[in-house]
C-alpha positions as a Markdown table, in Angstrom:
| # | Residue | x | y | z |
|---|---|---|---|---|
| 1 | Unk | 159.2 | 77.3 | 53.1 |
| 2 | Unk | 159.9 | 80.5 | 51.3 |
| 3 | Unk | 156.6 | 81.2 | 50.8 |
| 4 | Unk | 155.6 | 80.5 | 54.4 |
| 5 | Unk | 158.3 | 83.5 | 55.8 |
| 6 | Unk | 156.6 | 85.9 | 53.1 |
| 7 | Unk | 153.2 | 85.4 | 54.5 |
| 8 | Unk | 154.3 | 85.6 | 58.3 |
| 9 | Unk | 156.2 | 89.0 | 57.2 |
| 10 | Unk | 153.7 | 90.3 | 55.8 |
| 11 | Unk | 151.1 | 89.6 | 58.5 |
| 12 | Unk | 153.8 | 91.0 | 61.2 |
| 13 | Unk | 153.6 | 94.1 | 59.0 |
| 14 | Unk | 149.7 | 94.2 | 59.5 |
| 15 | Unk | 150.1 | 93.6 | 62.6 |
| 16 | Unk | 152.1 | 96.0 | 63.8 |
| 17 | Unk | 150.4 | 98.6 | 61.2 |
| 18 | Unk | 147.4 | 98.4 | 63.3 |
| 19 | Unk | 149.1 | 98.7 | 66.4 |
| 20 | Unk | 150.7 | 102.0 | 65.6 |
| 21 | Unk | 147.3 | 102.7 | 64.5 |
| 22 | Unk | 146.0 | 102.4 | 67.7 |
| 23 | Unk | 148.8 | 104.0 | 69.4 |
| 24 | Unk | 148.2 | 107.1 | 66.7 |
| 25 | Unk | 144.9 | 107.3 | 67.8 |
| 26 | Unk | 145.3 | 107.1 | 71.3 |
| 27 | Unk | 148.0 | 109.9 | 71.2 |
| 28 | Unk | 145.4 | 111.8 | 69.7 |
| 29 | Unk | 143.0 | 111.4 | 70.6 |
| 30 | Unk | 144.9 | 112.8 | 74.7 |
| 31 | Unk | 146.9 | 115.2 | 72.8 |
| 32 | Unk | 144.4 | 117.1 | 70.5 |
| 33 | Unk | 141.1 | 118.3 | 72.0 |
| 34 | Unk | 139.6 | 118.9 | 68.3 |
| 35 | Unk | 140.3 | 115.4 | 67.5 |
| 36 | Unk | 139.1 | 114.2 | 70.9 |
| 37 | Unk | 135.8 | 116.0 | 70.7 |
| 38 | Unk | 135.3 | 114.4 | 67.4 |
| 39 | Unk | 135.6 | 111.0 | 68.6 |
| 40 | Unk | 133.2 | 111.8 | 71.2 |
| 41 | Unk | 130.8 | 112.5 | 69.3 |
| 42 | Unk | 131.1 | 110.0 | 66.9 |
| 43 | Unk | 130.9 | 107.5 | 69.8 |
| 44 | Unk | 128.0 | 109.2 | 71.0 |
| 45 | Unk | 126.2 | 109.4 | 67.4 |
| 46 | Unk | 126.9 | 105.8 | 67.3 |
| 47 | Unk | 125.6 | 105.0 | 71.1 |
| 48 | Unk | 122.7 | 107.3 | 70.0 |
| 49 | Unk | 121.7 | 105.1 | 67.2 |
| 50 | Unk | 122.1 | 101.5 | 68.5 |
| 51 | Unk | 119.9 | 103.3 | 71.5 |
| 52 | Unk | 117.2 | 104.7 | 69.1 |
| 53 | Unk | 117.4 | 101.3 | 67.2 |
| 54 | Unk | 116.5 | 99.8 | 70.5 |
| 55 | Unk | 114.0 | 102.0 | 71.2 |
| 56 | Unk | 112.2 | 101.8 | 67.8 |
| 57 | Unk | 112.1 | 97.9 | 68.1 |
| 58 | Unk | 110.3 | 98.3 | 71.4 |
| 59 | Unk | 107.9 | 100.8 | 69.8 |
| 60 | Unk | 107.2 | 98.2 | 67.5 |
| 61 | Unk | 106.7 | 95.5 | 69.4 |
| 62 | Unk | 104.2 | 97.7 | 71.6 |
| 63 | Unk | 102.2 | 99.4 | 68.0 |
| 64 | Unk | 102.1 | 95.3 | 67.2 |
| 65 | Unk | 100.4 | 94.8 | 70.5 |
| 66 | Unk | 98.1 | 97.5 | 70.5 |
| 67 | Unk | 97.1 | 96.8 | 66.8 |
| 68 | Unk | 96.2 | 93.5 | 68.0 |
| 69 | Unk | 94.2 | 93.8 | 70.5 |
| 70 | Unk | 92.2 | 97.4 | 68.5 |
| 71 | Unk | 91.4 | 94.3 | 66.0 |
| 72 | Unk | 89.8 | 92.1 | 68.7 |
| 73 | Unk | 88.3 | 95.0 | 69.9 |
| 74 | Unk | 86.8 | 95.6 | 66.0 |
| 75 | Unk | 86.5 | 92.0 | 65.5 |
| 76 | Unk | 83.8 | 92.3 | 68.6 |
| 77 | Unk | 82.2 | 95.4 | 68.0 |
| 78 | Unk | 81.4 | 94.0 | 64.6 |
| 79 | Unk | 80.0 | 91.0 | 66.3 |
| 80 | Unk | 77.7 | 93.0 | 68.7 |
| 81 | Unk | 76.4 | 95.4 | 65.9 |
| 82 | Unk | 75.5 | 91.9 | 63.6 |
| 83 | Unk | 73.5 | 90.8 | 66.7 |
| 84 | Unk | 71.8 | 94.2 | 67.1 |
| 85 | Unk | 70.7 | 94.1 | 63.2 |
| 86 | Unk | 69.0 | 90.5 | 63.9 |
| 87 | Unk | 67.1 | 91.6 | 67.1 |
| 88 | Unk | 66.6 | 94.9 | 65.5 |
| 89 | Unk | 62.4 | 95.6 | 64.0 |
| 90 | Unk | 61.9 | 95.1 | 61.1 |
| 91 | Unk | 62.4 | 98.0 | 58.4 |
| 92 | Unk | 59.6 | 99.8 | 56.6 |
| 93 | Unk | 58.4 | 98.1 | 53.2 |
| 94 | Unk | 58.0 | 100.3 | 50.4 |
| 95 | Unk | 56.4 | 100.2 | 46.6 |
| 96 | Unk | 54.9 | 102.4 | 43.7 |
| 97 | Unk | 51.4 | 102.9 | 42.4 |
| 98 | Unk | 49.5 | 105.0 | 40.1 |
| 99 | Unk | 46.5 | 107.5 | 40.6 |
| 100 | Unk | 43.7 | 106.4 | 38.9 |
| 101 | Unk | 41.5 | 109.1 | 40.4 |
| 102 | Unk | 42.9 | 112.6 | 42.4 |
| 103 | Unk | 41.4 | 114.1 | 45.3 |
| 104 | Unk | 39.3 | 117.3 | 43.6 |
| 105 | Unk | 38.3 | 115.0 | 40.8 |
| 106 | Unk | 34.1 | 115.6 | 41.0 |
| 107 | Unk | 34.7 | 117.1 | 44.2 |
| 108 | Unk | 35.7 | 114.4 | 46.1 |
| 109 | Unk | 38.4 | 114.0 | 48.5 |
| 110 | Unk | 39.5 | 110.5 | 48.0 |
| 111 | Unk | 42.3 | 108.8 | 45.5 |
| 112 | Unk | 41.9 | 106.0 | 44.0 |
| 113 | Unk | 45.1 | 103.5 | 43.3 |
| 114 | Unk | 45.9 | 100.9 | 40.4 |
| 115 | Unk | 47.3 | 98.6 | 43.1 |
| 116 | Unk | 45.0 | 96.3 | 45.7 |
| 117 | Unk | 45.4 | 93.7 | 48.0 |
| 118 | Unk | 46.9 | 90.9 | 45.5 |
| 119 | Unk | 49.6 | 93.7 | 44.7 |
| 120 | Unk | 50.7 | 93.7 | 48.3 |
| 121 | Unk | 48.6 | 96.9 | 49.5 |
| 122 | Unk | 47.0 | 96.4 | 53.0 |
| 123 | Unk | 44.7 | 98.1 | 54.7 |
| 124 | Unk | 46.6 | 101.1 | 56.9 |
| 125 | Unk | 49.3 | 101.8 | 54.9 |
| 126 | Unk | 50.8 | 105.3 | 54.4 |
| 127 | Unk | 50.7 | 107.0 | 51.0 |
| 128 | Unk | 53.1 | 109.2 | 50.3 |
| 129 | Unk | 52.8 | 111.8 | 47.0 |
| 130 | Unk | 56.5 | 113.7 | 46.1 |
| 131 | Unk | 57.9 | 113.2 | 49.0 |
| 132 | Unk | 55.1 | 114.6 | 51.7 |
| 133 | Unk | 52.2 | 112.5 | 53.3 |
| 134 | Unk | 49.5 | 112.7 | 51.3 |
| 135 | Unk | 47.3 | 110.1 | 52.9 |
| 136 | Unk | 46.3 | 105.9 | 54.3 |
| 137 | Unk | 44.6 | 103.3 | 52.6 |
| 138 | Unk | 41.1 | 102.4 | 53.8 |
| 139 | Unk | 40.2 | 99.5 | 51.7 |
| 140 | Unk | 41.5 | 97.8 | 49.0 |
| 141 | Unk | 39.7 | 95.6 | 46.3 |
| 142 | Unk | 42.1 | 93.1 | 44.4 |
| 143 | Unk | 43.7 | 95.6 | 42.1 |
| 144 | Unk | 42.9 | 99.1 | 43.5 |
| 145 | Unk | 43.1 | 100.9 | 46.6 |
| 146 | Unk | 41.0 | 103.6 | 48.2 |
| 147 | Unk | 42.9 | 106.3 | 49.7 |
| 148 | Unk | 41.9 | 108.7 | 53.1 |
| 149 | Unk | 43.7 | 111.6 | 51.9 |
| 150 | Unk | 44.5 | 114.8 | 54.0 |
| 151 | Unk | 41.6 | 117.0 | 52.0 |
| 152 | Unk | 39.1 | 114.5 | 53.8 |
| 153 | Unk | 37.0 | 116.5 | 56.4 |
| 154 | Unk | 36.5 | 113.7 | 58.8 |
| 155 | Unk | 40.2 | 112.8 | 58.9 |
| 156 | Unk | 42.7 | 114.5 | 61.7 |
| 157 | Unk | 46.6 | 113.9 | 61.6 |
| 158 | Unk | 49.1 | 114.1 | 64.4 |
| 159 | Unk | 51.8 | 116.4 | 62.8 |
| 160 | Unk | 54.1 | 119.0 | 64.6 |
| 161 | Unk | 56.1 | 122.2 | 63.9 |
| 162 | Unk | 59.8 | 121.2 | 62.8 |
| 163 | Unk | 61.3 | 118.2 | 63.9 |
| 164 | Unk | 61.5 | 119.5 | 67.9 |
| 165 | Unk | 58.2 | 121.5 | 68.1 |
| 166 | Unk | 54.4 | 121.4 | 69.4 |
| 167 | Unk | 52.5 | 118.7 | 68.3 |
| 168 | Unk | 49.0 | 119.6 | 67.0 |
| 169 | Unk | 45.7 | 118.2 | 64.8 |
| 170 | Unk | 46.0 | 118.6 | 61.0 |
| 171 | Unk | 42.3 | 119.0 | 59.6 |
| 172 | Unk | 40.9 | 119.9 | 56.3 |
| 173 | Unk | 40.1 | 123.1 | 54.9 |
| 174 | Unk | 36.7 | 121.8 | 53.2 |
| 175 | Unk | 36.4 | 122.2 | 49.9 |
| 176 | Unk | 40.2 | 123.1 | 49.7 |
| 177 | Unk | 42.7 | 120.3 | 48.6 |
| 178 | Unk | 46.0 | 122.6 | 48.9 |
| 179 | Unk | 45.9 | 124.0 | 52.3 |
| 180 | Unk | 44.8 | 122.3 | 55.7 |
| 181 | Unk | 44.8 | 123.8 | 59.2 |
| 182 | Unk | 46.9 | 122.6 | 62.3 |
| 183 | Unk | 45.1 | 123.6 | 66.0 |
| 184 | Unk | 46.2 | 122.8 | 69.5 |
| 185 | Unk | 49.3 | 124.7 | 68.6 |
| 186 | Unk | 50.0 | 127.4 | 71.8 |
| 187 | Unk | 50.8 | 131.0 | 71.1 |
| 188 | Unk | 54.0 | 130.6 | 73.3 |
| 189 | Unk | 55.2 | 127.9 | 70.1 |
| 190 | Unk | 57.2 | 130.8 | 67.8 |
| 191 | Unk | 55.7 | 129.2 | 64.5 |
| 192 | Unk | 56.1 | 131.4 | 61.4 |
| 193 | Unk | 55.7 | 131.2 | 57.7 |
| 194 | Unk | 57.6 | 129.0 | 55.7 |
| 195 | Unk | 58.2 | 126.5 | 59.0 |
| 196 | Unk | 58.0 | 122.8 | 57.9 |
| 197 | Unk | 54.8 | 121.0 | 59.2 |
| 198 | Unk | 56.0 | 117.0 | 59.9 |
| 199 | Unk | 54.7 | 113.9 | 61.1 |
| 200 | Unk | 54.8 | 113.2 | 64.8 |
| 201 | Unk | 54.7 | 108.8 | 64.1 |
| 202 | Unk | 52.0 | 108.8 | 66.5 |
| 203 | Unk | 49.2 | 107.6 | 64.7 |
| 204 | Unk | 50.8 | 104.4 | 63.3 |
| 205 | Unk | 50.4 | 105.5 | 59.3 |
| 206 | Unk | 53.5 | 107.4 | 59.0 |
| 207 | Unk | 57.1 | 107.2 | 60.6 |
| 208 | Unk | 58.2 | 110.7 | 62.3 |
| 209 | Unk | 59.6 | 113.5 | 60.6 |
| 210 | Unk | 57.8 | 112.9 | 57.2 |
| 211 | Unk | 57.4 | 116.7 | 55.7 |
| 212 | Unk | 53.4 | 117.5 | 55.2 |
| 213 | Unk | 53.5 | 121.2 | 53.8 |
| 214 | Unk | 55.0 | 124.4 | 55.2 |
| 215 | Unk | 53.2 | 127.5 | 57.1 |
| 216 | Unk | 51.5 | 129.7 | 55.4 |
| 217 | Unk | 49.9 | 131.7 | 58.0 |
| 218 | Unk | 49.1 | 132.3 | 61.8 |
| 219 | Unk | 45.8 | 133.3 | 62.4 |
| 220 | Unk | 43.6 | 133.8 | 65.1 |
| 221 | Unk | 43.4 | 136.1 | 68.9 |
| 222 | Unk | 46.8 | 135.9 | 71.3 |
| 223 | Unk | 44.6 | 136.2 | 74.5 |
| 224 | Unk | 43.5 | 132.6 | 73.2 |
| 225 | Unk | 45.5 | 130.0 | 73.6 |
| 226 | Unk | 46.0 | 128.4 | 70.8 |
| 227 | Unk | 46.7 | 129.5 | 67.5 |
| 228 | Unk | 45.2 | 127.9 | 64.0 |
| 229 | Unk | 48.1 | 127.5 | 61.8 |
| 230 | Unk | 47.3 | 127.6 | 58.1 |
| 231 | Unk | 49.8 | 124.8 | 56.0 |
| 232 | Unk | 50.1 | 125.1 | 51.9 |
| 233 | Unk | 50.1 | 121.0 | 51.6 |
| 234 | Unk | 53.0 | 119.1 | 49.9 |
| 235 | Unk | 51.1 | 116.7 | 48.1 |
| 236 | Unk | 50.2 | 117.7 | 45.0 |
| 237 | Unk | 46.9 | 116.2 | 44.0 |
| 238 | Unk | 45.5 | 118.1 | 41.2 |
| 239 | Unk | 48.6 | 117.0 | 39.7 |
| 240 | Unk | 49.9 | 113.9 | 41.2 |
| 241 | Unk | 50.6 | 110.9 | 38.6 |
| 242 | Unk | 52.5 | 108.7 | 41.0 |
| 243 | Unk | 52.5 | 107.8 | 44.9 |
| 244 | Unk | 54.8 | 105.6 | 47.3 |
| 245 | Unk | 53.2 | 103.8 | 49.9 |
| 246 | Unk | 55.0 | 102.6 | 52.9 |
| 247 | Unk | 54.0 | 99.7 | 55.6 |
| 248 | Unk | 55.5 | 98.1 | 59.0 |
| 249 | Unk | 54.3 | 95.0 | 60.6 |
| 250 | Unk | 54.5 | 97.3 | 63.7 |
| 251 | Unk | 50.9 | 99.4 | 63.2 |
| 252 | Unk | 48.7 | 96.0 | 62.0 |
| 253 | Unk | 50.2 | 95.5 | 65.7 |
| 254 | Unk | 49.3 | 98.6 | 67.3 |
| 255 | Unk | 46.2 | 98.8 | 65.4 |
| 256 | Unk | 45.2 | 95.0 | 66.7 |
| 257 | Unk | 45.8 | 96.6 | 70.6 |
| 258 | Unk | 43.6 | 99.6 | 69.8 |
| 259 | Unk | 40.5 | 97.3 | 69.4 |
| 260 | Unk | 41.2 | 94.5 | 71.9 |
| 261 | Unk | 38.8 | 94.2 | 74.5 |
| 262 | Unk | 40.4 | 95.6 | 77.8 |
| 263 | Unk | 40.9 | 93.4 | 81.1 |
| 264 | Unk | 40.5 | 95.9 | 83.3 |
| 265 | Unk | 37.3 | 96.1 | 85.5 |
C-alpha cells in the first residue's frame, strides 16, 4: 500500500509539473512578444514542413506517373523502330579483292580482280579503290573479275559538285588515268578548285555521295553554257594493290526494268 501512495504522489507531481508548464507557456507566450514571435515561427517552420512533406509526396507520386507512362512511350517507340528495320531494304554487301592488273598497265584502261563469280562478285557491282569510285564489274570468270574503270573512254558516270550541287557526266581524259572531265555543269554552278566531285546514286553502281576526285580546273568560254570541269581522280591505279566492291539487290532490280520490254503502244 505504501508503495502504491509513492507512485500516485509522484505522478500528481508530473502532473501538475506539466500543467504549470503549460500555464508558463501560455503566460508567455501573451506576455512577451519576443517569446511569442518565436513560437510563431516555430509553429510556422513546423506547418511549413509537414506542408512541404505533403507536397513532395505528391511530386512523387506525379514523377512516378510520368516515368511510367515516358517508359510505355519508349517501350513503343522501340517497337515501331524494330518494325521499321524489318520492312526496311536491304543494306549494301561489301568484300575485298586484289588487283591483278591496273588500269595503265600496256595501256589499257581495264583492272583485272583475283575474285569472280564463285567468290561472290556479280556482274554490276561497284568497285571502290581508297575510298573513291574507281569503277563496275562487267564480267566475271570463276575466280577473276573484269573491271569498267573510270579511265575507260566509252564509260560516262553520273557524279555532281559537293553533296547539294549540279549534277553532270564524268568522262575520260584518253590516255590519262589520273584526271577525267565532268560537262553539263552550268556556269551559274560556282565550282572551284579543290571542290569534291561525288556520286549522284543515279546509275545504280554506286550509292550517293561516294567521293570520285576533287577540281582541278575550270576551263572553257562563260558566254557557253556549260563549263568542262577538270577532276584529279581518287583512285589511285598506277598504285592501287587493294579494292572494295560493294553490291545491292536493288540495281540487278533496276537493271532487270531497264531491259524489260515496255507495254506501252
Amino acid at each position: 500500500m505504501r508503495n502504491l501512495f509513492a507512485l500516485l504522489a509522484r505522478t500528481h507531481r508530473w502532473l501538475l509539473f506539466l500543467a504549470l508548464w503549460g500555464v508558463a507557456l501560455g503566460w508567455m507566450n501573451t506576455t512577451y512578444s519576443h517569446h511569442r514571435t518565436a513560437l510563431a515561427g516555430w509553429s510556422l517552420r513546423a506547418s511549413g514542413s509537414w506542408l512541404n512533406a505533403a507536397a513532395n509526396v505528391q511530386e512523387w507520386t506525379h514523377l512516378a506517373e510520368s516515368n511510367r507512362l515516358v517508359m510505355l512511350e519508349n517501350a513503343r517507340l522501340r517497337a515501331e523502330l524494330e518494325s521499321l528495320k524489318e520492312r526496311r531494304t536491304a543494306p549494301w554487301q561489301t568484300g575485298d579483292a586484289s588487283v591483278l592488273r591496273s588500269p595503265g598497265w600496256n595501256g589499257s584502261p581495264w583492272m583485272v580482280l583475283n575474285r569472280g563469280g564463285r567468290d561472290g562478285l556479280t556482274l554490276g557491282a561497284g568497285i571502290l579503290s581508297q575510298g573513291f569510285a574507281a569503277g563496275r564489274i562487267v564480267d566475271t570468270t570463276a575466280h577473276e573479275s573484269l573491271v569498267l574503270t573510270l579511265t575507260h573512254d566509252v564509260a560516262q558516270w553520273s557524279v555532281r559538285m559537293g553533296r547539294a550541287g549540279q549534277a553532270g557526266r564524268l568522262v575520260a581524259k584518253e590516255g590519262d588515268v589520273r584526271r577525267a572531265s565532268v560537262l553539263d555543269i552550268p556556269w551559274s554552278q560556282l565550282v572551284l578548285p579543290g571542290d569534291t566531285v561525288m556520286t549522284t546514286g543515279f546509275d545504280g553502281v554506286f550509292p550517293a555521295d561516294v567521293p570520285v576526285g576533287m577540281v582541278e580546273d575550270v576551263v572553257g568560254n562563260e558566254t557557253d553554257e556549260f563549263q568542262t570541269v577538270v577532276v584529279s581522280l581518287g583512285a589511285n591505279y598506277p598504285g592501287a594493290r587493294h579494292v572494295v566492291w560493294l553490291e545491292h539487290p536493288r540495281n540487278g532490280r533496276l537493271d532487270s526494268l531497264s531491259s524489260a520490254p515496255s507495254n506501252t503502244p
